[in-house]
Wavefront OBJ file of the C-alpha trace (Angstrom):
o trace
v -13.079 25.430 -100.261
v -9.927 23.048 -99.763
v -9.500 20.483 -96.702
v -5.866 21.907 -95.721
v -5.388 18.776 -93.233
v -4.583 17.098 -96.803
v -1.253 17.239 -98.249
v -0.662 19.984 -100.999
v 2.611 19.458 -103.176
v 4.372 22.307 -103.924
v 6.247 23.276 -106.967
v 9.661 24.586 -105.864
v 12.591 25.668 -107.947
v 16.343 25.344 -106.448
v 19.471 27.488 -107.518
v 22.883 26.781 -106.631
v 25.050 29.603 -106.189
v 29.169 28.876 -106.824
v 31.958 30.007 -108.933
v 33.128 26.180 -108.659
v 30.383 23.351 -108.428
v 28.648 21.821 -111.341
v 25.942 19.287 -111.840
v 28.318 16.199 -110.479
v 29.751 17.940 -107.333
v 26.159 20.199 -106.125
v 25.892 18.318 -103.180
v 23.887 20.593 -101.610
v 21.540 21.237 -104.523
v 20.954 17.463 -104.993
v 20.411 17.180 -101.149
v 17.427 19.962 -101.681
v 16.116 17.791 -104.394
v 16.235 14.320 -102.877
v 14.505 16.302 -99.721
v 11.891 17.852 -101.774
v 10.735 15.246 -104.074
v 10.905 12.512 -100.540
v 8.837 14.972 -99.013
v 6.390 14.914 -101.770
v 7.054 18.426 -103.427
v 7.465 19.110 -107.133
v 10.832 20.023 -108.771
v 9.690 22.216 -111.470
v 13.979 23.791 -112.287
v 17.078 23.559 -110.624
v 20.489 25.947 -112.222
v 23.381 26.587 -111.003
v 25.143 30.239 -111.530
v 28.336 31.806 -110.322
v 28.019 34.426 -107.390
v 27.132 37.374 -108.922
v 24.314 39.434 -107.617
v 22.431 40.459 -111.014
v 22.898 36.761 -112.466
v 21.329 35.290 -109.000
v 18.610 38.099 -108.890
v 17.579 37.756 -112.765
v 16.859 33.867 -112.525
v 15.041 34.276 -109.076
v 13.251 37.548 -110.784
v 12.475 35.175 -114.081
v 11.436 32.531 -111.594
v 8.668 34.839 -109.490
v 7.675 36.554 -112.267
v 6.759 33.889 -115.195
v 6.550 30.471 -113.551
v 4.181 28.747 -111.530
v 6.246 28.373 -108.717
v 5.425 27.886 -105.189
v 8.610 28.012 -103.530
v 12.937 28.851 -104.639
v 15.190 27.453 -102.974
v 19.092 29.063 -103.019
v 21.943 27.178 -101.700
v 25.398 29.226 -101.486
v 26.535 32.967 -101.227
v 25.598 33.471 -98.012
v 28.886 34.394 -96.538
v 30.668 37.314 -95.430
v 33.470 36.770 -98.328
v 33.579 39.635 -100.844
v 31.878 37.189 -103.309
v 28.570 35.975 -101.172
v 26.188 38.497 -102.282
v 22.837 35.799 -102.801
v 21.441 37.737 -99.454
v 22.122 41.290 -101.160
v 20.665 39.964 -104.663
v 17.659 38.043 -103.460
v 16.045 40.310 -100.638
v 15.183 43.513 -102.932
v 12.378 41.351 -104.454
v 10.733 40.594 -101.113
v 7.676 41.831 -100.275
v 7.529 40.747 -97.203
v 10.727 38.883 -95.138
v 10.335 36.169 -93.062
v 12.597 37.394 -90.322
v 12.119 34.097 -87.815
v 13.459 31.864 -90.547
v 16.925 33.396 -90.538
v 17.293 33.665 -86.748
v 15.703 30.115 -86.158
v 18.251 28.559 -88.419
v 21.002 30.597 -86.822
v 20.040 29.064 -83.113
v 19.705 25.431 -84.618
v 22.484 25.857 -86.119
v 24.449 26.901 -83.170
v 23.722 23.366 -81.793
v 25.855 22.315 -84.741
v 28.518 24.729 -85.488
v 28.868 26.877 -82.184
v 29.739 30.573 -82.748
v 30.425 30.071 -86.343
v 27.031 30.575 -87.240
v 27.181 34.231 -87.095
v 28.559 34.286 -90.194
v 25.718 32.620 -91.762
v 23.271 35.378 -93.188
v 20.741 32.538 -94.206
v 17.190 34.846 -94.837
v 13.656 34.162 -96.096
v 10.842 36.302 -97.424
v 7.763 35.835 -100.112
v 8.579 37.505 -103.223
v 5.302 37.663 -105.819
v 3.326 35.221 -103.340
v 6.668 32.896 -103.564
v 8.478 31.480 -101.008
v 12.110 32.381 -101.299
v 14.592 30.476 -98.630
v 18.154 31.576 -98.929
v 20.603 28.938 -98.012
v 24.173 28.524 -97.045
v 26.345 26.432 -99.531
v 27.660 23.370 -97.272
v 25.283 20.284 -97.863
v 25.009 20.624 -93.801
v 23.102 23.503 -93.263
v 20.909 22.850 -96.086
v 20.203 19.429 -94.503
v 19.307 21.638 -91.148
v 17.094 23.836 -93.196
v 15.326 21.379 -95.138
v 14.433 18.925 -91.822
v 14.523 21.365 -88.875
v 12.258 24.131 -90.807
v 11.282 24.328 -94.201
v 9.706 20.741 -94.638
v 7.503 21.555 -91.514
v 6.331 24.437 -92.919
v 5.917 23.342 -96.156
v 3.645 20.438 -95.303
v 0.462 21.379 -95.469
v -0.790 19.119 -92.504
v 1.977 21.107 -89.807
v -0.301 22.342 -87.455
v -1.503 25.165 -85.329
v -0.039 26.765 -88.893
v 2.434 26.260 -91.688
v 3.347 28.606 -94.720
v 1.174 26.305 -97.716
v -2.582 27.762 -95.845
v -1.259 31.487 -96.218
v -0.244 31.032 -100.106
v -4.397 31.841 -101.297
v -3.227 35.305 -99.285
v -0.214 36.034 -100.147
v -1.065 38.328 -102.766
v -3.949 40.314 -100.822
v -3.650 44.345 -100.823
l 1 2 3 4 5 6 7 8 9 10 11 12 13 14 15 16 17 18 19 20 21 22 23 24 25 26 27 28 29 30 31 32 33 34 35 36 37 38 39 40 41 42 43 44 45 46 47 48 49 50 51 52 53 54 55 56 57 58 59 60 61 62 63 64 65 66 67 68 69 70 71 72 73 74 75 76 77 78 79 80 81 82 83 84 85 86 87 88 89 90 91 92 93 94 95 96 97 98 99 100 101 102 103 104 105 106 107 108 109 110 111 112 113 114 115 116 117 118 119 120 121 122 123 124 125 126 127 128 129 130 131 132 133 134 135 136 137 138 139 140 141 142 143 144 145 146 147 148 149 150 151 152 153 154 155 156 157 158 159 160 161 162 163 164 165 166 167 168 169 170 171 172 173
């Protein structure tokens, strides 16, 4: 049996969703990977693909299905414009959704951003006993994410509980 009050990287994959950012100008993807790999994590990918719902849900699919990944990360397409569809791609492969994730980043993010963050549609959910956190695009709210959230309950040593102890569970029928 594992001592969980020791640190457990993670491998975690990150895809950037936009019809206009490449490698040089992802600052919000490089801002997941500076936080991850700081926080002692594991970048195993990181892609970037335009916002199209079967070309975001194929590489997360690939992703949960044939890698050994702990965690995916998605940063963009979480608007209410006709072309954010990362929510509608990405939540079909749950099998379970983390509903507190979405509404604790929404009332952090008020702090922040006032009423504006109803429009955010940020969600969560395990997918194939992997994490899946779906992101907004601006380097901001990933920054809120990563700090406020995710690297809390990705670190094995959070206590009373954090996500990394429920992963030897995760696919229990």
């Amino acid at each position: 049996m594992s001592d969980l009050s020791k640190f457990t990287p993670l491998s975690i994959a990150i895809l950037t969703v936009s019809d206009s950012r490449v490698e040089a100008t992802d600052k919000s993807g490089n801002l997941l990977k500076k936080k991850l790999e700081s926080s002692g994590h594991i970048l195993t990918d990181k892609k970037i693909c335009k916002d199209n719902i079967y070309e975001i849900r194929a590489i997360v699919s690939e992703w949960i299905v044939t890698s050994q990944l702990d965690v995916v990360l998605t940063t963009g397409g979480t608007g209410v414009t006709g072309r954010d569809g990362t929510p509608e791609a990405v939540s079909p492969l749950f099998d379970k959704t983390l509903d507190g994730f979405g509404e604790m980043f929404r009332a952090l993010s008020y702090d922040e951003i006032a009423t504006s963050t109803l429009q955010s549609r940020a969600i969560a959910g395990v997918a194939n006993a992997t994490y899946v956190f779906v992101l907004p695009g601006s380097p901001g709210a990933c920054r809120l994410a990563w700090d406020s959230l995710i690297e809390h309950q990705l670190n094995s040593t959070t206590k009373p509980c954090n996500l990394v102890e429920l992963m030897p569970r995760l696919l229990e029928k």
